[in-house]
TIRO-910572 format. One record per residue (C-alpha): x, y, z; residue number from 1. Coordinates in Angstrom, 1 decimal, decimal comma. Last residue first. Example, Ala and Ser with C-alpha at 12.3 -4.5 7.8 and 13.67 -1.06 7.14 Angstrom:
REM TIRO-910572
<xx = 13,7&yy = -1,1&zz = 7,1&n = 2> $
<xx = 12,3&yy = -4,5&zz = 7,8&n = 1> $
//
This chain:
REM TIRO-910572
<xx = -13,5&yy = 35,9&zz = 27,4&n = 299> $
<xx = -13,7&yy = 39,0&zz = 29,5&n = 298> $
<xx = -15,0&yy = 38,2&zz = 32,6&n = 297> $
<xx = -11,6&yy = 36,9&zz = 33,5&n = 296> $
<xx = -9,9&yy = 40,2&zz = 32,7&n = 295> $
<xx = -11,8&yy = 42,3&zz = 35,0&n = 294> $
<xx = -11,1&yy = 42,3&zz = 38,8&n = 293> $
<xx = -7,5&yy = 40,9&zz = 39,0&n = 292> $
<xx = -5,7&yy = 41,8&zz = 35,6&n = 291> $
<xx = -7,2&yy = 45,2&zz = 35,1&n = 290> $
<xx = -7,4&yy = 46,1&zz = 38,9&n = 289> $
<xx = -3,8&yy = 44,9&zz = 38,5&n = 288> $
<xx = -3,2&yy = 47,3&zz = 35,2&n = 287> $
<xx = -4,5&yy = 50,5&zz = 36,7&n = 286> $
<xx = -5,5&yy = 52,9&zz = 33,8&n = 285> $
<xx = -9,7&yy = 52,1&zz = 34,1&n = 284> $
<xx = -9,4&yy = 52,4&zz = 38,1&n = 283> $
<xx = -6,7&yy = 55,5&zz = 38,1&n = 282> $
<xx = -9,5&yy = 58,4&zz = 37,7&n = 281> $
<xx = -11,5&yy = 57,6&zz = 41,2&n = 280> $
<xx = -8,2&yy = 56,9&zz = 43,2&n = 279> $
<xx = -6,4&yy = 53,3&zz = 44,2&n = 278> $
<xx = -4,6&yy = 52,3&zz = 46,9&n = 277> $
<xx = -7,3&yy = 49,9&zz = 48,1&n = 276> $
<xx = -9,2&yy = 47,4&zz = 45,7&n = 275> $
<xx = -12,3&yy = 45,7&zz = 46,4&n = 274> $
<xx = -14,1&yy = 43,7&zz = 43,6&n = 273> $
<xx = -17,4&yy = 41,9&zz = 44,6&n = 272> $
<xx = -19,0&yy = 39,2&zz = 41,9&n = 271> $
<xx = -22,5&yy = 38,9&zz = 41,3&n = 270> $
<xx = -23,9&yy = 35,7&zz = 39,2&n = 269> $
<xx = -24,3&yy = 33,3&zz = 41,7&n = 268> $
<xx = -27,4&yy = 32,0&zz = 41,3&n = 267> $
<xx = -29,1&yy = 33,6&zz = 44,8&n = 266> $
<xx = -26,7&yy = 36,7&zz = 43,7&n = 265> $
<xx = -28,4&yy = 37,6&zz = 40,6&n = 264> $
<xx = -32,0&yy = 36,9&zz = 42,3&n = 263> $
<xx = -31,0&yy = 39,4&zz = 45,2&n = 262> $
<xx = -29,7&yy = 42,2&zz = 42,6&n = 261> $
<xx = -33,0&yy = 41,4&zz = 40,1&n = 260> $
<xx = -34,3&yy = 45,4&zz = 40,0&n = 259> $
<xx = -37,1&yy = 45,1&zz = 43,0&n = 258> $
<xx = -35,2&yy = 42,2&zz = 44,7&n = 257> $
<xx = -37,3&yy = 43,3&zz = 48,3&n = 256> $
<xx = -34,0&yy = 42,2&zz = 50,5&n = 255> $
<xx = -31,8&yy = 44,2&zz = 47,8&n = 254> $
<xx = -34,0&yy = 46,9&zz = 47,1&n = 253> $
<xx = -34,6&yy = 47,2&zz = 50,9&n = 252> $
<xx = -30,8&yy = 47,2&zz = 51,8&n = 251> $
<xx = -29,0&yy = 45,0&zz = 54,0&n = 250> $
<xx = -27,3&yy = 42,6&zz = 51,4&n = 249> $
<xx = -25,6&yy = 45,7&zz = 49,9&n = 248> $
<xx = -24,1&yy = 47,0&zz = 53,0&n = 247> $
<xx = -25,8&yy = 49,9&zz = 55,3&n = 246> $
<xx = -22,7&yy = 52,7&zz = 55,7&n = 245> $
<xx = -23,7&yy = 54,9&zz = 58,7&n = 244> $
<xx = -24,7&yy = 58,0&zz = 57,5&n = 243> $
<xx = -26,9&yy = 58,7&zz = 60,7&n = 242> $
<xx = -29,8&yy = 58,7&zz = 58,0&n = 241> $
<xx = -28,3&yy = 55,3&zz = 56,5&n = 240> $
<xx = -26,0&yy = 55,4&zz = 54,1&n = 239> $
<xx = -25,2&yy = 53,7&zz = 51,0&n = 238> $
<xx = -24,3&yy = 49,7&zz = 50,1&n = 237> $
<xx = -25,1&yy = 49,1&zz = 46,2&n = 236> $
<xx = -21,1&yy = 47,7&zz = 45,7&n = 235> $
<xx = -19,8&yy = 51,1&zz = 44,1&n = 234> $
<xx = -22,2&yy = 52,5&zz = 47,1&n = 233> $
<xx = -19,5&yy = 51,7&zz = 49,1&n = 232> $
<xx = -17,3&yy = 54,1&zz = 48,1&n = 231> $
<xx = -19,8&yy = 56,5&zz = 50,4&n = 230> $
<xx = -18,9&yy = 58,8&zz = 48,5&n = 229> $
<xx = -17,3&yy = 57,7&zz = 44,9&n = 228> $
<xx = -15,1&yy = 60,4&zz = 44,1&n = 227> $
<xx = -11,9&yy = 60,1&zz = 46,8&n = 226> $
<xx = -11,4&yy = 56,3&zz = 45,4&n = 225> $
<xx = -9,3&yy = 55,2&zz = 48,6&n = 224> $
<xx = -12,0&yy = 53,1&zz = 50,1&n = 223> $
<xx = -12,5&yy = 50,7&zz = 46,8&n = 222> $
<xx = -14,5&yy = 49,8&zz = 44,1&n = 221> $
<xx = -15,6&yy = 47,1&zz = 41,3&n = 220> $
<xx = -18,7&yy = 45,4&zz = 40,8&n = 219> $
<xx = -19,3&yy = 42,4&zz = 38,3&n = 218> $
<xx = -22,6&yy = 41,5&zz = 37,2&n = 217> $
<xx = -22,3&yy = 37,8&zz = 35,4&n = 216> $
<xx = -24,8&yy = 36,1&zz = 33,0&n = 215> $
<xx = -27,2&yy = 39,6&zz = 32,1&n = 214> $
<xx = -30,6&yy = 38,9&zz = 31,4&n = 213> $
<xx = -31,4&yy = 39,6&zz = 34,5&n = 212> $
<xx = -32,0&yy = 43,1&zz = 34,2&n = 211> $
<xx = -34,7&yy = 42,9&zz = 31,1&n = 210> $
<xx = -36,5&yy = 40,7&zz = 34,0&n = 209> $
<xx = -36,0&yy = 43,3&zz = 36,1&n = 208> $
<xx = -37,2&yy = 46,3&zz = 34,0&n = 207> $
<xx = -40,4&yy = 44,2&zz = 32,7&n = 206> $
<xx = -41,2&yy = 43,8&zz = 36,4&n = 205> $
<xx = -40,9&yy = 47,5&zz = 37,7&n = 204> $
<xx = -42,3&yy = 48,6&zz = 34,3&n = 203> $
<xx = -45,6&yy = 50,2&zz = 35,7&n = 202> $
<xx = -43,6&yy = 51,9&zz = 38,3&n = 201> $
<xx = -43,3&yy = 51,7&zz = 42,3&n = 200> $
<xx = -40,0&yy = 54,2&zz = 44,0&n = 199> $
<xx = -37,6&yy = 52,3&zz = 45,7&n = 198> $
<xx = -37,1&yy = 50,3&zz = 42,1&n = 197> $
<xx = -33,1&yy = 50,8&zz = 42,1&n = 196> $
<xx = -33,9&yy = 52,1&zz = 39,1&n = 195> $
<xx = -37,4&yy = 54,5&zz = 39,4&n = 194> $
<xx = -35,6&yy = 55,5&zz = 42,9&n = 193> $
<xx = -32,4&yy = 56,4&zz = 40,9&n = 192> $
<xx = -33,8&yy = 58,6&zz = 38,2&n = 191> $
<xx = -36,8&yy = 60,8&zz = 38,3&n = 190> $
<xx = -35,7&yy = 62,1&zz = 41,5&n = 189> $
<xx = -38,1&yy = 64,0&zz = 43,2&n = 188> $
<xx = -40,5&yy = 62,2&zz = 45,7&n = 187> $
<xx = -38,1&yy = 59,2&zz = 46,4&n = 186> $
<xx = -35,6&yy = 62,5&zz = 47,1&n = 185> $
<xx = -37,9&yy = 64,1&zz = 48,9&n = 184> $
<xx = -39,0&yy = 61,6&zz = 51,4&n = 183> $
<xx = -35,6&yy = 61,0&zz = 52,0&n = 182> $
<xx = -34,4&yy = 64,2&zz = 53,0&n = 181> $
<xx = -31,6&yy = 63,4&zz = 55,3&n = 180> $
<xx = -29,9&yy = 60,3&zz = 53,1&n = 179> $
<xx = -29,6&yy = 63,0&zz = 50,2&n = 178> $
<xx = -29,0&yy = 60,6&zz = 47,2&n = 177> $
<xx = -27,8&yy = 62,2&zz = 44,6&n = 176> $
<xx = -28,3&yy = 60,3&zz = 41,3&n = 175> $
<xx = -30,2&yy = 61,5&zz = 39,0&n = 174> $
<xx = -28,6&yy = 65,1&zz = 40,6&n = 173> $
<xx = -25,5&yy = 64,3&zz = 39,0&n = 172> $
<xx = -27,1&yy = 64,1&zz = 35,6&n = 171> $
<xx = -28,2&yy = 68,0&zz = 35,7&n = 170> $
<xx = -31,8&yy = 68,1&zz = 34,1&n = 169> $
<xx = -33,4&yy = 66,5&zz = 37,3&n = 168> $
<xx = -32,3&yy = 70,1&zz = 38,5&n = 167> $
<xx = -34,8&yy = 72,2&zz = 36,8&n = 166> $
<xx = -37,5&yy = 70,1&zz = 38,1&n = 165> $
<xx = -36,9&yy = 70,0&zz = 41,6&n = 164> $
<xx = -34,9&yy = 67,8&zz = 43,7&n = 163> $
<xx = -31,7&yy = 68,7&zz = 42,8&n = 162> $
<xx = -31,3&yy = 72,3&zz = 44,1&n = 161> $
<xx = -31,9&yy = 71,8&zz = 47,0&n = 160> $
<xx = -30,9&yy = 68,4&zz = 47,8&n = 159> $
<xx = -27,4&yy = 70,4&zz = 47,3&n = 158> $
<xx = -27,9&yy = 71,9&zz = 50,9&n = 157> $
<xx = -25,9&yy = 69,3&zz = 52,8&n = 156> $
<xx = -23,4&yy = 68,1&zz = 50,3&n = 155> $
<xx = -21,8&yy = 71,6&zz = 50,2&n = 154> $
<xx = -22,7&yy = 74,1&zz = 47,8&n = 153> $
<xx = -20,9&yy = 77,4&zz = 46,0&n = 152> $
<xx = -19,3&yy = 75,3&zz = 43,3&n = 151> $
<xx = -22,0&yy = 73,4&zz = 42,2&n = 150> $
<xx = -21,0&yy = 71,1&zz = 39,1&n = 149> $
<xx = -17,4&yy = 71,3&zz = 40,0&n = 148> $
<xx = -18,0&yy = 71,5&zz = 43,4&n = 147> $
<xx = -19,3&yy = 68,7&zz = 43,2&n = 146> $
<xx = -16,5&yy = 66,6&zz = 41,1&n = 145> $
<xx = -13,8&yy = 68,2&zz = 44,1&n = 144> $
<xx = -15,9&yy = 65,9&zz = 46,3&n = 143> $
<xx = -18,3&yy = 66,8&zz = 49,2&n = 142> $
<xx = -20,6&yy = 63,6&zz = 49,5&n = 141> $
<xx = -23,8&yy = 62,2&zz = 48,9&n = 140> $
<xx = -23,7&yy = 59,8&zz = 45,7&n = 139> $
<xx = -26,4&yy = 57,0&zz = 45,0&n = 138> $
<xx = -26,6&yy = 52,9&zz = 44,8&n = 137> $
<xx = -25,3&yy = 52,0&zz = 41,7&n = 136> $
<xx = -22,3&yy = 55,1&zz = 42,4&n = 135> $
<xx = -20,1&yy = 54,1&zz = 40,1&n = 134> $
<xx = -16,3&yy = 52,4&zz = 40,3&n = 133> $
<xx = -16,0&yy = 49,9&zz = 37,4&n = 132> $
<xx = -19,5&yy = 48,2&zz = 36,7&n = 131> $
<xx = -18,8&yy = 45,0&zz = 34,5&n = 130> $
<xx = -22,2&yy = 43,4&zz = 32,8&n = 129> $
<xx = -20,9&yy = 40,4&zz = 32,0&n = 128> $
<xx = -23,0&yy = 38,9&zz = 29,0&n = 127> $
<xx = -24,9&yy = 41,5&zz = 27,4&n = 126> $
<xx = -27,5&yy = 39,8&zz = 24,7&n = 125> $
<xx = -30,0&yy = 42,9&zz = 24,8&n = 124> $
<xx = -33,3&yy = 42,1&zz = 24,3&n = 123> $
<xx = -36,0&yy = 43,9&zz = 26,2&n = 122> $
<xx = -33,5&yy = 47,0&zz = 26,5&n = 121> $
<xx = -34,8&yy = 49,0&zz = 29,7&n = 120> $
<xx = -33,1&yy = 47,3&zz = 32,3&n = 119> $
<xx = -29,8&yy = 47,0&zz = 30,6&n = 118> $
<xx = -30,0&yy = 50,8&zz = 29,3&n = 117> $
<xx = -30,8&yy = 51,6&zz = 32,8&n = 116> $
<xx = -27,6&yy = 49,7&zz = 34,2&n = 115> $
<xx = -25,6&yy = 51,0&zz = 31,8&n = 114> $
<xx = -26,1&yy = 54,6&zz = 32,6&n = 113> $
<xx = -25,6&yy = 53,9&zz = 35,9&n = 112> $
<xx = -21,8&yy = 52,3&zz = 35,3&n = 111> $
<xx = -21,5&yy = 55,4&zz = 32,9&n = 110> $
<xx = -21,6&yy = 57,5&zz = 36,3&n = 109> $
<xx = -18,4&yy = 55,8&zz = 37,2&n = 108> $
<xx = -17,3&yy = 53,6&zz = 34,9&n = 107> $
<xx = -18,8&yy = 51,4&zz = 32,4&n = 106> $
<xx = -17,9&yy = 47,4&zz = 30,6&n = 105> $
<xx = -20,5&yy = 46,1&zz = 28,1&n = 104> $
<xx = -19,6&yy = 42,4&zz = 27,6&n = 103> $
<xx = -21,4&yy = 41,5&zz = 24,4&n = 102> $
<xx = -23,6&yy = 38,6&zz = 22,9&n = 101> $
<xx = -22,8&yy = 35,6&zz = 20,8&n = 100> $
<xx = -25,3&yy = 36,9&zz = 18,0&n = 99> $
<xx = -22,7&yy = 39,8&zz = 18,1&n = 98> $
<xx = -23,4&yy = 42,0&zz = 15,2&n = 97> $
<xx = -26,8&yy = 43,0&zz = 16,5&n = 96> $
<xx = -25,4&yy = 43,6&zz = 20,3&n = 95> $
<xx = -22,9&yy = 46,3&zz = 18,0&n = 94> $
<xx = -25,7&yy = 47,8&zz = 16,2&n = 93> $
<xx = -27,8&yy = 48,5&zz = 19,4&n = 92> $
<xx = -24,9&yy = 50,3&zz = 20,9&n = 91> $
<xx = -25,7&yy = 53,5&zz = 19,9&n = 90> $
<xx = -29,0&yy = 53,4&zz = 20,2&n = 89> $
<xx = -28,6&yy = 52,3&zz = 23,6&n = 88> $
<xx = -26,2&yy = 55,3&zz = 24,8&n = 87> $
<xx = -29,2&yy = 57,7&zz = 22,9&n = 86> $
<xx = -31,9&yy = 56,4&zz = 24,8&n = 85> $
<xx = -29,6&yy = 56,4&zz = 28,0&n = 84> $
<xx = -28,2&yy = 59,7&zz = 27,9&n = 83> $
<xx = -31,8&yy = 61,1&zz = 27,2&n = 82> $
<xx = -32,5&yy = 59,5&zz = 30,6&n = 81> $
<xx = -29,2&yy = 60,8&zz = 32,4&n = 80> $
<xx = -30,2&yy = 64,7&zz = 31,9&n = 79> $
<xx = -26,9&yy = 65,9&zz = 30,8&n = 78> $
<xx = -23,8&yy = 66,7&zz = 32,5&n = 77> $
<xx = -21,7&yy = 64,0&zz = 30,5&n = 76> $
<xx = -21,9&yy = 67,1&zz = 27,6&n = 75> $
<xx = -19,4&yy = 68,3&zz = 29,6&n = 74> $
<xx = -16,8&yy = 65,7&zz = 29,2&n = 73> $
<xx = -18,4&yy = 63,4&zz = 26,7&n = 72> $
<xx = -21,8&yy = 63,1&zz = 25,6&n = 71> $
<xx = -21,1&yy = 60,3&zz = 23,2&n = 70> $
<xx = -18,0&yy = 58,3&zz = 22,0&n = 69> $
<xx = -18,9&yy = 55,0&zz = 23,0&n = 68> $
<xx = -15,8&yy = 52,9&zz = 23,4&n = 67> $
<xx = -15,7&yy = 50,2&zz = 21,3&n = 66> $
<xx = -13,3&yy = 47,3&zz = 21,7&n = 65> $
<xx = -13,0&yy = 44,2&zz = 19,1&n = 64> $
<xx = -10,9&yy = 41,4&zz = 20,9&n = 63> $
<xx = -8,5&yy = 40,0&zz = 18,4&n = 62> $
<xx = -5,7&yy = 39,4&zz = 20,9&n = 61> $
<xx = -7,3&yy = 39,0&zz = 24,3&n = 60> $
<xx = -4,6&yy = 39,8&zz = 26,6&n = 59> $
<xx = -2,9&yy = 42,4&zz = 24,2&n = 58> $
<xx = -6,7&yy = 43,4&zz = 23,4&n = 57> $
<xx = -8,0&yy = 44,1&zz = 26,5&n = 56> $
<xx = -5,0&yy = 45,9&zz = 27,8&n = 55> $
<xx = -5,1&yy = 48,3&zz = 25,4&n = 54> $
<xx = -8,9&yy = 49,0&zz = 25,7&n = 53> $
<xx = -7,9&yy = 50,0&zz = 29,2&n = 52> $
<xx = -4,9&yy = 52,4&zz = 28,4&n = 51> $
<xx = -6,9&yy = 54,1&zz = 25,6&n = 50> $
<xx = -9,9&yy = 54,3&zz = 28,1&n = 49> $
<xx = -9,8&yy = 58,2&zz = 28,9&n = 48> $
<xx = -9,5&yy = 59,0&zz = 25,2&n = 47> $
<xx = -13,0&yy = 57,9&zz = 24,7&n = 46> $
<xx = -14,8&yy = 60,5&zz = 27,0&n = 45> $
<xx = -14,6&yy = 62,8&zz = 30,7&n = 44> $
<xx = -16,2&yy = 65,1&zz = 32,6&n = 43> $
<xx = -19,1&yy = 62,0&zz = 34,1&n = 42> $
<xx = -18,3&yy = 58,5&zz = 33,3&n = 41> $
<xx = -17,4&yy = 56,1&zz = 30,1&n = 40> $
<xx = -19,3&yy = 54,1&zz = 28,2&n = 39> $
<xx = -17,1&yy = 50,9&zz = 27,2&n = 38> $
<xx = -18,1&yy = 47,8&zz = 24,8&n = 37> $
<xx = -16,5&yy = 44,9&zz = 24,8&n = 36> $
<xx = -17,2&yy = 42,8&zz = 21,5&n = 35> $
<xx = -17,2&yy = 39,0&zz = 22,5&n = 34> $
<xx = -13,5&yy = 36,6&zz = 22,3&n = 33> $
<xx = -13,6&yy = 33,6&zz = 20,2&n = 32> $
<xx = -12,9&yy = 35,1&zz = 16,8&n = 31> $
<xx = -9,7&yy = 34,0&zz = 16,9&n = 30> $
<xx = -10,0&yy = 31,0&zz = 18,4&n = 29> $
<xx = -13,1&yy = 30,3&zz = 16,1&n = 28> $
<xx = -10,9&yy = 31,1&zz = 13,2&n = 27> $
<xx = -8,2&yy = 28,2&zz = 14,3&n = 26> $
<xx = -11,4&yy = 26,0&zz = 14,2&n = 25> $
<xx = -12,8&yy = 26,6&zz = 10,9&n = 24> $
<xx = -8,8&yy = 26,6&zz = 9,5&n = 23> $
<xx = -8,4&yy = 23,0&zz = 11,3&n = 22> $
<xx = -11,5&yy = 21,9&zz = 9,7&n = 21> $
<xx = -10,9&yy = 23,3&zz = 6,3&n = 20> $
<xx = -7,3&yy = 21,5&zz = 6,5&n = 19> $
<xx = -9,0&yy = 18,2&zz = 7,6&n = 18> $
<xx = -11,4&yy = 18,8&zz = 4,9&n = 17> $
<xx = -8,7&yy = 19,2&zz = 2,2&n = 16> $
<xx = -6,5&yy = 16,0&zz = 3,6&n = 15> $
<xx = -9,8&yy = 13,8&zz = 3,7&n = 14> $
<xx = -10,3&yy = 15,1&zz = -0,4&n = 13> $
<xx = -6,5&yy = 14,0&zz = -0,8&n = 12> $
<xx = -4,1&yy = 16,6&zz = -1,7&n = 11> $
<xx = -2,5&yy = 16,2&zz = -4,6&n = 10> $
<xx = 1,3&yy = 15,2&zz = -4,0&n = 9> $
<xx = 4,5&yy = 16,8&zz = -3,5&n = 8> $
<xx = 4,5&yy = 17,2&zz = 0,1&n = 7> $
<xx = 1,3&yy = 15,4&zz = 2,1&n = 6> $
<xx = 2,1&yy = 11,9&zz = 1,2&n = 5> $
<xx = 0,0&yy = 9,2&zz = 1,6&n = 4> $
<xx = 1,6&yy = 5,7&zz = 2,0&n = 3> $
<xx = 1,7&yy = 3,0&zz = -0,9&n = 2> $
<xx = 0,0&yy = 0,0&zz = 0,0&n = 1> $
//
């Protein structure tokens, strides 16, 4: 029997569909990674996350990485509903061209943003929903960002001008959470209490069950941040009205599961990221929070 050669012969038709196979599968490594796509937070935009989306793809080679270039720096400042309409637009497309699904990775006020286009997108196919330093569960705190936005207030009198009409139109104030004037808050924000579901809607069950369509929810923070106030709230714990931090598993949207957080935890799906040492504007430039809080939900 003579033996089959490979070299100087015609390929055999078992050689050619070996050769199709192993091409098939080396594409499928390639192509094995999902689209990660990045909205970034309040005062800042896409050149923010050159560092990040660099790290993606040298440990994911072939990784496509979009980062949402949309109401940056202080365009960030708008009302956070319009920023979510148009955020989800955006990023329609992409979910369309990835019947595998996404990852959709956000910081700091873009962590919110993502969280409402989740819960408001009937069909996204978001896999690890990865929120990097934001406020999920409110901001009330003196922080150079404040006075920024407000610079002749102090955390105790900017319920004030948040919790009217004109100032549901600043983003910030979609999310400040005056532990002191509750009542008002739950009665003015348009934002956070519809959310976190502390406030009853028509769409409370339609928004969690959009919610949970997510496989992993990953939440990063730390005590160092400076931005975040409490830091906490970057893993849904917030104050109380003595401000004494109330953990995640202790709060009523948590114990009530108005939004899914309870039901995502029951199967295992929420993972807690704490890392000291770092600031507000070094968590998307910081390789080991890279490497040790994000990388693996990447794949």
């Amino acid at each position: 029997m003579k033996t089959p050669q490979v070299i100087g012969d015609t390929p055999t038709p078992l050689l050619l569909l070996l050769l199709l196979l192993l091409l098939r599968l080396t594409g499928l490594c390639i192509d094995a990674y999902k689209p990660v796509v990045i909205v970034h937070g309040i005062f800042d935009g896409p050149k923010q996350f050159i560092k990040l989306s660099t790290y993606i793809t040298k440990v994911h080679p072939g990784t496509e990485v979009k980062v949402i270039d949309m109401y940056d720096n202080m365009a960030s400042l708008k009302p956070l509903w319009k920023q979510v309409r148009d955020f989800r637009k955006a990023i329609n497309p992409i979910m369309q061209k990835a019947p595998g699904g996404i990852h959709l990775l956000c910081f700091s006020q873009g962590g919110l943003i993502c969280r409402a286009l989740l819960s408001t997108a009937p069909n996204h196919n978001v896999h690890s929903f990865i929120s990097l330093s934001s406020p999920q569960a409110g901001q009330y705190g003196d922080t150079d960002y404040l006075k920024w936005v407000f610079p002749d207030c102090v955390k105790k009198t900017v319920f004030r001008i948040c919790y009217n009409r004109l100032g549901q139109k600043v983003s910030i104030c979609d999310y400040w959470n005056d532990p002191h004037h509750r009542s008002r808050y739950l009665q003015s924000n348009t934002f956070l209490p519809l959310l976190n579901g502390d406030k009853p809607h028509n769409e409370m069950k339609s928004w969690r069950e959009n919610f949970l369509r997510i496989k992993k929810l990953v939440l990063i923070g730390g005590p160092d941040d400076g931005v975040i106030t409490p830091w906490e709230s970057s893993h849904f714990g917030f104050y109380d009205s003595k401000e004494t931090v109330v953990q995640m598993r202790n709060q009523e949207f948590y114990k009530n599961d108005t939004f899914g957080l309870k039901m995502l935890s029951d199967r295992g799906d929420v993972s807690v990221c704490v890392h000291s040492g770092v600031k507000h504007v070094q968590w998307h430039s910081n390789f080991t929070v890279f490497r040790s809080c994000i990388e693996k939900w990447l794949t």
